[in-house]
Structure formats: C-alpha cells, structure tokens
C-alpha positions as CSV (number, residue, x, y, z in Angstrom):
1,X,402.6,71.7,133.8
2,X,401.1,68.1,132.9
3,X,403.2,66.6,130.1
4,X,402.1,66.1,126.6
5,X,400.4,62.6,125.8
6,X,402.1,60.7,122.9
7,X,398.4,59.5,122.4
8,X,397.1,63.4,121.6
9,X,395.8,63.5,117.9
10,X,395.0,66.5,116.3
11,X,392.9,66.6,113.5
12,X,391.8,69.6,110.9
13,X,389.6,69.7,108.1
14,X,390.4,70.8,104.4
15,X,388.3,71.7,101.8
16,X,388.8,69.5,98.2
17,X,387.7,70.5,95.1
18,X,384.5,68.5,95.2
19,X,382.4,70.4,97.0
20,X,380.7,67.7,98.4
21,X,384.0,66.3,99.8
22,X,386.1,67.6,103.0
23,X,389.4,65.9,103.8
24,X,389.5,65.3,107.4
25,X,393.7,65.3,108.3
26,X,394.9,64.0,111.2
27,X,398.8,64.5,112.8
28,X,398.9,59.8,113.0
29,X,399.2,57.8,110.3
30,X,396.3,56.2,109.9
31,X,397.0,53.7,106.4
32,X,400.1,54.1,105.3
33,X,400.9,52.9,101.6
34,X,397.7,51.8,101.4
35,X,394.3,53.6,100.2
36,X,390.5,51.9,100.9
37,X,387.6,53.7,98.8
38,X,384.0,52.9,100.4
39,X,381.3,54.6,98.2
40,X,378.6,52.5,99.9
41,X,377.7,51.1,103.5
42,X,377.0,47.6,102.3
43,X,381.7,48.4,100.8
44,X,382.6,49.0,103.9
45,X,382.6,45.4,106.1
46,X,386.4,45.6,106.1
47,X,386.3,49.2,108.1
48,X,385.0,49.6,111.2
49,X,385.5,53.2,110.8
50,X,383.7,53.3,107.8
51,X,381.3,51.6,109.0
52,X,380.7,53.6,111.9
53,X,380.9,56.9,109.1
54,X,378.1,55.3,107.4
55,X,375.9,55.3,110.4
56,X,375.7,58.9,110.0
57,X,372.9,60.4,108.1
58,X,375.0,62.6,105.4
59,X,377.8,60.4,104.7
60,X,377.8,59.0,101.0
61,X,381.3,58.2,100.9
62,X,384.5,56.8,103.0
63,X,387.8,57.5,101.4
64,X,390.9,56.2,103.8
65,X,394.6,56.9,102.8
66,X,397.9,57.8,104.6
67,X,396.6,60.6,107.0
68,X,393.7,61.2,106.7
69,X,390.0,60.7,105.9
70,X,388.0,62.1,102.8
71,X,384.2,62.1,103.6
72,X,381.6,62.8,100.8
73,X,378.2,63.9,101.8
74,X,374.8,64.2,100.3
75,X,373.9,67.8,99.6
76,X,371.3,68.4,102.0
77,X,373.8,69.1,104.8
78,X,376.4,72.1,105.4
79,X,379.8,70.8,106.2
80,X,379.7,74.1,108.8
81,X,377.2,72.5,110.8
82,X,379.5,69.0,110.4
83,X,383.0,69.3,110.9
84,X,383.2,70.1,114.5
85,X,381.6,67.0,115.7
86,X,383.2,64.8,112.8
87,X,387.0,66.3,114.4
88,X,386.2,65.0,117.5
89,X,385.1,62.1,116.3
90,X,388.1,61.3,114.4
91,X,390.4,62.5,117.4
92,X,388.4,59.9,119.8
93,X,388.6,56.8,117.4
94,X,392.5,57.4,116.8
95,X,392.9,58.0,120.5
96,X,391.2,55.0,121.7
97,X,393.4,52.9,118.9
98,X,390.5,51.7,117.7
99,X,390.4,49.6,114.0
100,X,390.9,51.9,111.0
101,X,390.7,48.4,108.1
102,X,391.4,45.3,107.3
103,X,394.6,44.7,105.2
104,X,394.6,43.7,101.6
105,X,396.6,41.2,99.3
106,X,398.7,43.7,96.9
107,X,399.4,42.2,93.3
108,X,403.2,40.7,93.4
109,X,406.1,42.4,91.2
110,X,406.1,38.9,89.2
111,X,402.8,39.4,88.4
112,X,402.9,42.3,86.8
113,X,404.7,43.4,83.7
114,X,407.4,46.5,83.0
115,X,405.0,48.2,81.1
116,X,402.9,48.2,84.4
117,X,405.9,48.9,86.7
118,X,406.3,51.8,84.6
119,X,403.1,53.1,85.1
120,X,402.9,52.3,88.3
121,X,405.9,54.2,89.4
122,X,405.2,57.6,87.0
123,X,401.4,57.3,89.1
124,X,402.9,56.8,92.5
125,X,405.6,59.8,92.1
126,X,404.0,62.5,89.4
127,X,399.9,61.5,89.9
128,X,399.3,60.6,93.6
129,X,400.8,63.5,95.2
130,X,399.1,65.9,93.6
131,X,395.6,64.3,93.9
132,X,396.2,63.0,97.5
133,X,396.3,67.1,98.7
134,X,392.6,67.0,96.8
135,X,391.5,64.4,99.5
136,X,391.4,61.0,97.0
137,X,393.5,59.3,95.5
138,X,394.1,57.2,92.1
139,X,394.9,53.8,92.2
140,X,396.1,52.0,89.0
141,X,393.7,48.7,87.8
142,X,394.9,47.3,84.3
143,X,396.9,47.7,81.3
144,X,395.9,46.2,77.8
145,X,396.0,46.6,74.7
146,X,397.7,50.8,75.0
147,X,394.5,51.1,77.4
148,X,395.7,52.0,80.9
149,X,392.4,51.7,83.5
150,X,392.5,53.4,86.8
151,X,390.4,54.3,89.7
152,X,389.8,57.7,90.7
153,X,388.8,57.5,94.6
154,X,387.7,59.5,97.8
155,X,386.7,63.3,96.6
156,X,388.3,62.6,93.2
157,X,385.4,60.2,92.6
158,X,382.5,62.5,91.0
159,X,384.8,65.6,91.4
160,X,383.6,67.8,88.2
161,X,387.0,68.3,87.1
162,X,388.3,64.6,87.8
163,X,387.7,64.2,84.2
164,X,390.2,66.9,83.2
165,X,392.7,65.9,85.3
166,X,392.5,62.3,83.8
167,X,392.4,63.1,80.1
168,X,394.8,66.7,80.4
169,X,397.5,65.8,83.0
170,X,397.3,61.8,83.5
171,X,396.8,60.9,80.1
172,X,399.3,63.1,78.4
173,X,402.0,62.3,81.2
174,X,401.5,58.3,80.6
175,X,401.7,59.0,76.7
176,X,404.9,60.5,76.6
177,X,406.8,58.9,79.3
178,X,405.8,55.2,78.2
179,X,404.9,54.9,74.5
180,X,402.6,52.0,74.6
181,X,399.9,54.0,76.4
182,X,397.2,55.1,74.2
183,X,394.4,56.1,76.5
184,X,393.8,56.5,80.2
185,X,390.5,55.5,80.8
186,X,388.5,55.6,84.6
187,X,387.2,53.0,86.5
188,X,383.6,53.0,87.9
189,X,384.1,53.2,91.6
C-alpha cells in the first residue's frame, strides 16, 4: 500500500444560485482572508490562474476566495459537459503549487472609522458566511453620509436574487445593529 501524498488535492463542484455560476471547492486553502473578483480577462493580470481561466472559451468570470474558485460562464455552454475537465484542472494547478494571486494592500484600522469597524465586523460574521456557501462573496467599499457601499462578487455578481439579499437581509441587518446606516447600496463590479 503506497502512502498518501500530502500534495493530493481533491476538488468538487457545487452548484450556486446563479445558474451561470458553479463553485469549484477544493480540500487546500487556496486565499485565505482574502477574496479577488475578476469579471474580465484584461482584471485579471494579478492571477495567473485567472488568467489561465480566461483562456477558456466559456469563462466570463474568476471569483477566488478561501477554498475555492467560483467560475461564471456564458450561456452557450452546459456546466455537464465542463466540470470534469475544469476538476482536474484545478487539482493539477494546486498540485504543481503553481500561483493562485498577487497580494493586496488592505485599508489599516487607523484609517478607518468605528462606524466602519462596525460594519465591517457585522459583514465578516452575519453576511460573508452565508454568501460564501453561494460561491461569492461581499466585500465592504465605503461609508458616507448613512450610505454603506459594498461589492457583491463571484456568483453573487448578477445573481437574480443578489438584489434581495442586499436590500431584505443586508440592509435591514446593518440598520438595526448600527443606527447610522440608512441604505446599503451595491457596487458595480
């Protein structure tokens, strides 16, 4: 019996609510406490995964976070005729340790203000969870004037019912845990 490699990846596909999205999960960390959102190939000069994605015919969209990979495609494909050769792609390029991105400068504590903090934290603990299991992600941009601004990414970005989940759960959650917030409003990605 040959023993097991601590190299072996496994990865599995999951469907998202976007149809046109499939979260591709794999058993390494691949970005941890990080997210990267590439909704074009010209974005994605920081990722040579992405980059490498976008050289495939279907894919519209790179979403990068924690574990996994969120891929959006362009409706003239079938993810059944996809996800068997995107798994082993995925297994190979974690195997061979190749780049997933390039790291980016975070905004400091001091720069930001307790009003932020406080949304921040209620995003990273009550909001990301819940939309990371969808495939994406949200990641917070601004705060001014009661108007908090954040970016829905990976198959949260066009999802039909992105906009729900913004105004119905995000929205009211901000509003009544931090009174200054009047409005959540999204991002263009």
């Amino acid at each position: 019996m040959e023993p097991i490699s601590d190299n072996l990846v496994t990865i599995y596909a999951e469907a998202t609510p976007n149809p046109e999205s499939m979260k591709f999960v794999s058993s390494k960390m691949l970005l941890p406490n990080d997210s990267a959102d590439f909704r074009t190939a010209e974005s994605a000069a920081d990722s040579e995964l992405a980059k490498a994605l976008f050289e495939m015919p279907f894919v519209k969209g790179v979403f990068i976070m924690n574990n996994f990979v969120s891929i959006t495609k362009n409706n003239e494909y079938e993810w059944f005729d996809l996800i068997p050769d995107l798994r082993v792609f995925f297994q190979e390029w974690i195997q061979d340790g190749k780049s997933i991105i390039l790291h980016k400068k975070r905004m400091s504590a001091e720069e930001e203000s307790a009003v932020e903090r406080k949304i921040r934290q209620l995003l990273e603990d009550h909001v990301r969870p819940a939309v990371e299991m969808d495939g994406g992600a949200i990641d917070f941009k601004s705060y001014q004037n009661g108007i908090v601004t954040v970016q829905m990414k990976g198959s949260c970005s066009g999802c039909p019912s992105s906009t729900m989940t913004l105004k119905a759960g995000i929205e009211n959650l901000l509003k009544r845990m931090v009174p200054e917030v009047q409005s959540v409003e999204a991002e263009a990605g």
